[in-house]
TORLOLUM-30084 format. One line per 3 residues: number of its first residue (from 1); for each residue x, y, z of C-alpha. Coordinates in steps of 0.25 Angstrom, whole numbers. Layout:
! residues N
NUM	X Y Z; ... $
! end
This chain:
! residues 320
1	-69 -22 19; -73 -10 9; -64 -11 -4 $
4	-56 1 -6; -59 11 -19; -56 21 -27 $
7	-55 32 -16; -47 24 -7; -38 22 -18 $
10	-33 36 -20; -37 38 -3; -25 27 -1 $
13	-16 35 -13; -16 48 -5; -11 41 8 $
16	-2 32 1; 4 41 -9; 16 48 -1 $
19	23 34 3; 21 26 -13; 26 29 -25 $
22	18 30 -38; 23 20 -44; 26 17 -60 $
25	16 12 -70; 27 8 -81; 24 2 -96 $
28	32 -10 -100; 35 -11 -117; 41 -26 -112 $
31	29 -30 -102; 20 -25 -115; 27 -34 -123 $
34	26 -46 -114; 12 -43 -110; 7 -39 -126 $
37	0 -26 -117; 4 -13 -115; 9 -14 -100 $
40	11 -5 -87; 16 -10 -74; 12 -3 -62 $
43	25 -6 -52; 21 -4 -40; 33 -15 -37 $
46	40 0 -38; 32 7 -25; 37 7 -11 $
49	41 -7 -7; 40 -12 -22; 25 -16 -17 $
52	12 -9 -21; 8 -15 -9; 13 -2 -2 $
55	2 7 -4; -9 -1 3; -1 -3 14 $
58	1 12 15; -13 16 13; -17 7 25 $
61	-6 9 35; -9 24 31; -23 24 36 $
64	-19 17 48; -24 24 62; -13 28 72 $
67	-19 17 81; -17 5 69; -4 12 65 $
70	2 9 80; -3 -4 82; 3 -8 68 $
73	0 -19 58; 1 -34 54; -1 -39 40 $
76	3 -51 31; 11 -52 18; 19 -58 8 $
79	28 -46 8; 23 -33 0; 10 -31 10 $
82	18 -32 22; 29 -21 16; 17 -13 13 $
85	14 -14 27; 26 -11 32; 30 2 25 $
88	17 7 28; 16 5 42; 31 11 41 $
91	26 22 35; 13 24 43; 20 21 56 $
94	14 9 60; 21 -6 61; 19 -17 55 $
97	20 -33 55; 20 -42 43; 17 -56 43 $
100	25 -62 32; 23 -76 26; 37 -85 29 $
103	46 -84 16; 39 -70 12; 49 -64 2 $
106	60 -58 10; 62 -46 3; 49 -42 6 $
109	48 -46 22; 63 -38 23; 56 -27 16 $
112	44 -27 27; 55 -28 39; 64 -17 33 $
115	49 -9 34; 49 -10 48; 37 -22 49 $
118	39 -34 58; 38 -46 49; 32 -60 55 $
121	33 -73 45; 22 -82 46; 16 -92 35 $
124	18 -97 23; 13 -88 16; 3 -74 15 $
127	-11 -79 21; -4 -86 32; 5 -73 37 $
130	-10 -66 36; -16 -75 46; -3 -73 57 $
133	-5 -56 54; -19 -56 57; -16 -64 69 $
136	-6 -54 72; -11 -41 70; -23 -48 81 $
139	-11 -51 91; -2 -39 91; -15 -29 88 $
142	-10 -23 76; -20 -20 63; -19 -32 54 $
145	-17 -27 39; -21 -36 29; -15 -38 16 $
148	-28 -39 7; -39 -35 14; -36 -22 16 $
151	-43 -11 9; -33 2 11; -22 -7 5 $
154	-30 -10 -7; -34 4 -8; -17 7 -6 $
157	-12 -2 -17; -23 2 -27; -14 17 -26 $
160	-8 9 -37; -19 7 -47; -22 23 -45 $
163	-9 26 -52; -9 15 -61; -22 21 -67 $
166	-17 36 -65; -5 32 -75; -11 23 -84 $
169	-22 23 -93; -32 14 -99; -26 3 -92 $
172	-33 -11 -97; -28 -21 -88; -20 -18 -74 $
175	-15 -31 -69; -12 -34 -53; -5 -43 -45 $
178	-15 -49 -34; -11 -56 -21; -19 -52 -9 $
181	-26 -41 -20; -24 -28 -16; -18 -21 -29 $
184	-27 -28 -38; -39 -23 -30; -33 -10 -29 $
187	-32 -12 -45; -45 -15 -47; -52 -4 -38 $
190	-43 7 -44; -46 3 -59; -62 2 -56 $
193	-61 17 -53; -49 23 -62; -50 12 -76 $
196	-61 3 -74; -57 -2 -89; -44 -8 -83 $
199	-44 -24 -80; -37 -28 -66; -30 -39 -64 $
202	-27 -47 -53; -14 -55 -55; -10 -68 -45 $
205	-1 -79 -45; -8 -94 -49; 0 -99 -37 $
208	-10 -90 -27; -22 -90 -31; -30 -86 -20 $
211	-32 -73 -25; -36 -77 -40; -47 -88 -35 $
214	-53 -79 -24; -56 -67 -36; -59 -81 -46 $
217	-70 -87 -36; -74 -74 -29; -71 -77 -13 $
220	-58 -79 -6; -52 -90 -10; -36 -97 -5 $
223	-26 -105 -12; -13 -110 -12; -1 -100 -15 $
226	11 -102 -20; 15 -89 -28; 30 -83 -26 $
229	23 -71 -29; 23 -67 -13; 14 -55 -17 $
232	3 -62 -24; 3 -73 -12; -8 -77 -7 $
235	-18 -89 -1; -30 -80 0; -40 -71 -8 $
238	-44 -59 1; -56 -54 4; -55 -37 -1 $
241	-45 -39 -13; -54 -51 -18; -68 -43 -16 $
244	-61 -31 -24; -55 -39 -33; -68 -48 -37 $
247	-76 -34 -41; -65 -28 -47; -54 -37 -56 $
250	-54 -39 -69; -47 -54 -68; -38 -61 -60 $
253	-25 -67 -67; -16 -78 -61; 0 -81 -64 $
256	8 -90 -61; 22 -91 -54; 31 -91 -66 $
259	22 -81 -72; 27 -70 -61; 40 -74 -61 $
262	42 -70 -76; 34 -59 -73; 44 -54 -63 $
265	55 -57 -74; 46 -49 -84; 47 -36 -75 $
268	63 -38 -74; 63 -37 -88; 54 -30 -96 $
271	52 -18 -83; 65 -19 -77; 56 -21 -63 $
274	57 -28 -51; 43 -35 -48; 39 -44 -38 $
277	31 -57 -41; 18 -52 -38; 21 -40 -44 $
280	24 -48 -58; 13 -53 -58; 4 -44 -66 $
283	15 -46 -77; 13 -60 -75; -3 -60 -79 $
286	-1 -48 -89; 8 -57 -98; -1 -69 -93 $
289	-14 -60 -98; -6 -56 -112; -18 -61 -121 $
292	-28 -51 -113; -17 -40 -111; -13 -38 -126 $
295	-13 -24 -128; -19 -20 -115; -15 -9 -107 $
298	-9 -16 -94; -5 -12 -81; 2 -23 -73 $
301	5 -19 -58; 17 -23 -52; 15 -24 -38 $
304	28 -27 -31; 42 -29 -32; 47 -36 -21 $
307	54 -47 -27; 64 -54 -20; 76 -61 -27 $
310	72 -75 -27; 60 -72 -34; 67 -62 -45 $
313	77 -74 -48; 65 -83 -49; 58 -73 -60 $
316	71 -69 -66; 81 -82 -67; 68 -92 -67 $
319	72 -100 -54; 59 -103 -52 $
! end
């Protein structure tokens, strides 16, 4: 798989643009404070489906064939990949099936029914509901899409990047939440060509490191999950996200539970927004990274807001 670029960035813009919004790069005076660094959230928790997710899956349903478009598509996810799926074949006229892990997050698979997507549980959790999609897309002949290894979606959720360098300058750090790796690649490929003086950072829950040790040791690496942060959840490094991620990233920063719970608590009360655990994440390694931020310029991206209410008591009342 070739890596996407620059110019596949602002190819996926143009055939993306008419069904996102732009969406608001904001500064903080209370997240400064908490931080010590001048800081800017990107909420992307704000786009269509409160997932920045969208856009990739836009930019690959809407390069489809006719041919793949009718025979339709499977995938996998933990919820915001699979809503991306399902609004885009929506949009584009295609269909869609969405292998969810058992206990997915409700909110999210009632938001991928509502899309029009037929949603099939299987497995404990993420890598399992892959195996079953690849297996079905083979038996009902439908174009399997998956999650990470998937080129046009990084191209689509690096759209995001784009406007954060279009509205923001001299940026020192830009710090991004990291499950499969798609917005971080997308992060990393956009400030090679636009501000190549801005640090990426990958953020990722200590209770998932798959991600963290396959960049650490430099091949695909597994390990044990147990993150509530269905977002960030993952068994498994993946091949295209990793390969980006190894020539590109700056570092690779890992939280812990409680540390995205407060996050989330930190959003609620210092920006009056709603953000998911995966998308408090950034937060949670910005104020973890305070020594290194200390009067940088910081952009944290806030990448989903798909929270249901048993993980907003959790942050907010500390039932945890």
């Amino acid at each position: 798989m070739k890596a996407p670029d620059i110019s596949d960035v602002l190819d996926a813009r143009r055939v993306i643009s008419k069904y996102v919004h732009r969406t608001p790069l904001r500064h903080y005076p209370g997240l400064s404070r908490r931080v010590g660094a001048d800081v800017w959230v990107k909420h992307e928790n704000h786009q269509v489906l409160n997932v920045f997710k969208t856009r990739g899956g836009l930019n690959l349903v809407g390069r489809m064939t006719p041919e793949e478009k009718q025979r339709g598509l499977v995938t996998a996810s933990s919820g915001n990949h699979g809503q991306s799926i399902s609004y885009a074949a929506r949009t584009f006229g295609s269909r869609a099936t969405i292998v969810v892990p058992e206990g997915a997050n409700p909110a999210k698979v009632q938001s991928i029914k509502d899309l029009g997507a037929t949603v099939v549980f299987h497995g404990p959790h993420y890598d399992v509901s892959r195996t079953h999609a690849v297996a079905l897309s083979e038996e009902l002949s439908m174009r399997y899409v998956d999650a990470a290894n998937e080129p046009l979606l990084i191209a689509g959720v690096a759209t995001y990047s784009l406007e954060v360098f279009e509205d923001l300058d001299k940026i020192d750090y830009l710090l991004v939440p990291v499950g499969a790796g798609s917005g971080a690649c997308g992060a990393c490929i956009v400030a090679e060509a636009r501000s190549p003086s801005t640090k990426v950072v990958a953020v990722g829950p200590s209770a998932a490191p798959a991600g963290f040790l396959s960049w650490k040791h430099r091949e695909i690496r597994t390990a044990e999950m147990r993150t509530q942060a269905e977002g960030l959840a993952t068994a498994s490094g993946y091949e295209l996200p990793q390969r980006i991620l190894r020539e590109k990233l700056h570092d690779f920063v890992q939280v812990d539970e409680d540390a995205i719970l407060d996050a989330i608590k930190t959003y609620a009360e210092e920006a009056h927004s709603l953000v998911e655990g995966a998308g408090a994440a950034s937060l949670a390694a910005a104020i973890k990274m305070r020594d290194v931020l200390r009067g940088k310029r910081v952009v944290l991206i806030a990448s989903g807001g798909n929270i249901s209410p048993a993980q907003l008591r959790a942050a907010i009342c500390g039932n945890r």
